[in-house]
N, C-alpha and C positions, 0 to 999 in steps of 0.2 A: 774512748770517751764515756764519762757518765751518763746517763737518760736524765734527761731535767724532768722530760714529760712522756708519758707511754700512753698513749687512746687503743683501745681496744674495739672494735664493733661498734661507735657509739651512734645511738640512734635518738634523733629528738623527733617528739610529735606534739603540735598543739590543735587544741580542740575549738573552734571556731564555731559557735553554734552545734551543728550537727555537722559541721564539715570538720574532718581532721587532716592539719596542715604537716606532710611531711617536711619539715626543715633540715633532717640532715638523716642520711642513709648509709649505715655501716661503714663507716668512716674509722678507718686504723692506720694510725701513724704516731711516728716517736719524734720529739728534738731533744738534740742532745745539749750538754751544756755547752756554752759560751759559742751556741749557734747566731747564726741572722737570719731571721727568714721572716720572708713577706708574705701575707694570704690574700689571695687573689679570688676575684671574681665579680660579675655582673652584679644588679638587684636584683634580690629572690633568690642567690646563689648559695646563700645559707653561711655567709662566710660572718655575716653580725653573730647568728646563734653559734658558731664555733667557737667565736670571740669569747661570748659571754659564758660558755660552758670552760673555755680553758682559763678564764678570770675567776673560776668560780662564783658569778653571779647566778648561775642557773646549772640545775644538773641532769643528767641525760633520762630518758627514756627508758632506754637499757645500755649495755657496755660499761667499759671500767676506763677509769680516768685516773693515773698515776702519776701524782703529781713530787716527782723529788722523796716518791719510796712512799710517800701516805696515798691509800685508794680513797679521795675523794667523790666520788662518786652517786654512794649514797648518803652523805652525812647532813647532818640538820643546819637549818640557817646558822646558828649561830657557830659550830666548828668553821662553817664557810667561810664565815666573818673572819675568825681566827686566824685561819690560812692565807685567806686574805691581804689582809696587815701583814701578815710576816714574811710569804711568800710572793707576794705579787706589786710589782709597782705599774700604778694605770696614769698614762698620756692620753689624754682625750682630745677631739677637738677642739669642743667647744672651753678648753682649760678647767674647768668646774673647779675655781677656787672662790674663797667665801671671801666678796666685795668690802665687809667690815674688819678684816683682817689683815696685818699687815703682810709683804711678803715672806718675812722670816717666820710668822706665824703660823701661816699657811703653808711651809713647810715643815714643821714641828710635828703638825697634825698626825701624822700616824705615829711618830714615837709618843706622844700623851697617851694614844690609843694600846700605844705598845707597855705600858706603864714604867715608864723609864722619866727617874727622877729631872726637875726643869735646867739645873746647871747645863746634869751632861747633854740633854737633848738639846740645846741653846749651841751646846758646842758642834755636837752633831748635823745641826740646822747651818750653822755658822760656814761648815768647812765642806758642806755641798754646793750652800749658795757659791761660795769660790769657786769652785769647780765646776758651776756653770757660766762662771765671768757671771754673775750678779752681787758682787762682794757689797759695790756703793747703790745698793739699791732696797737693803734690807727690809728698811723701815717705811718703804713706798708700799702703798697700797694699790692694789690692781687695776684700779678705775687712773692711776698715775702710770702707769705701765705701758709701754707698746705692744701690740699681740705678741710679738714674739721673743721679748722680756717675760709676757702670762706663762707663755709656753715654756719657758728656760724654769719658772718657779715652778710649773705643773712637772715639771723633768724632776728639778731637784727633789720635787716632795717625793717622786716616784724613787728616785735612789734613797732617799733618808736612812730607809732602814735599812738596806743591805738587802734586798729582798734574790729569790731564786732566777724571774724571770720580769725583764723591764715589756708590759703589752702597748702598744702604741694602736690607737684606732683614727685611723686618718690623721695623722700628728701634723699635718702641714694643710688642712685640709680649708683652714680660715685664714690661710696667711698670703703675701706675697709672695712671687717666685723668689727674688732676694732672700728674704727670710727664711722661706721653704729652706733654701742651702744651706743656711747659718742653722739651720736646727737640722736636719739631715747628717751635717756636719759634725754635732751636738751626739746623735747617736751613735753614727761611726765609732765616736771618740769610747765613746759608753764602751761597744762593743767589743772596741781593739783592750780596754781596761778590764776585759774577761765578762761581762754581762751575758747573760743569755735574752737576746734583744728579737720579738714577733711584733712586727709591724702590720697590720691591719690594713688595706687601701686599694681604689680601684685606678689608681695611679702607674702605669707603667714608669715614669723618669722615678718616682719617690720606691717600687718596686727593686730600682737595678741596684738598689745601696746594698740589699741585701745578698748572700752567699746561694742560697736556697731559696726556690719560687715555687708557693704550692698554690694550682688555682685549684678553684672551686667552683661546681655548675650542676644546679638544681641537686644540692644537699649532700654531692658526691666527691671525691676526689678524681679531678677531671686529670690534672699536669702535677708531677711531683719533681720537681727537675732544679740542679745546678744552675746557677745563672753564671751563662758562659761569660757576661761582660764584667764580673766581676772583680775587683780590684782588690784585696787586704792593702791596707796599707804600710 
């Protein structure tokens, strides 16, 4: 199998006053494509700064971060950006979609980013929302939405572009346990359609979806392990 991702050594520190916060301590590990893996760990565990370093929102300390063959690592905000968009699609909890926009719009949004003229991205937007069973819902707006309609558009915008690796960070983490399923369910599906799918969460039941469980405890790679209860579909 391919390397989606390769971490090397990586080490983050932030500087707190005069105190320096170690958040994550030589940390090396690979996911390969069309993996499932969940990251585990208490608060404090260092598993948010992992997040944000393998999102590319923030870059390490030291060590190398190999993202799909480019060493992101050290590169300036704006390649980040780049990479970003192209390679990464982000599930949040809180959905972070824009309230004045509709939901076929709010999923467009990274192909305008992407500069991809408005036909074809309209179609592109068109033929995600299907595919997360939002077909009759395009032109509602999210305050029109149930939490877990928000979350199916925060999904599709995350697929829109095709992107290397879908990140979910607590993806069920506002919703009901009903719901939790139906979007759980949602990822699976992602995942069995070849995605390479890192779920985020201190959830053990949203945990067992995935193939591969790496916890984390105070900045380190604590458990790196197979999840025996795991099911492919």
């Amino acid at each position: 199998m391919d390397k989606v991702i390769e971490i090397h050594n990586i080490v983050k520190n932030y500087q707190i006053g005069t105190v320096i916060v170690r958040a994550l301590r030589s940390i090396t590990l690979d996911i390969q494509k069309n993996e499932y893996v969940a990251i585990m760990g208490p608060s404090g565990s260092g598993k948010s700064t992992l997040m944000n370093l393998l999102g590319c929102l923030d870059t390490p300390t030291s060590g190398s971060y190999i993202l799909n063959g480019t060493d992101v690592s050290k590169m300036d905000d704006d390649f980040l950006a780049e990479i970003r968009n192209k390679e990464i699609g982000f599930v949040f909890q809180t959905f972070n979609l824009l309230p004045r926009y509709t939901a076929l719009e709010n999923v467009t949004l990274p192909l305008i980013y992407a500069g991809i003229q408005k036909a074809e991205r309209e179609k592109m937007a068109i033929e995600t929302m299907d595919h997360v069973g939002l077909g009759d819902r395009m032109t509602h707006k999210p305050n029109e939405l149930s939490g877990g309609q928000r979350q199916r558009v925060a999904i599709a915008r995350a697929l829109v572009n095709n992107p290397s690796i879908i990140l979910a960070d607590e993806p069920t983490g506002n919703l009901d346990s009903k719901t939790s399923i139906d979007i759980m369910g949602l990822l699976d599906d992602i995942h069995r359609n070849g995605n390479t799918v890192i779920v985020v969460t201190h959830e053990g039941d949203i945990a067992r979806h995935a193939a591969r469980i790496i916890r984390l405890f105070d900045g380190e790679v604590a458990e790196d392990i197979p999840n025996e209860k795991y099911k492919p579909a």
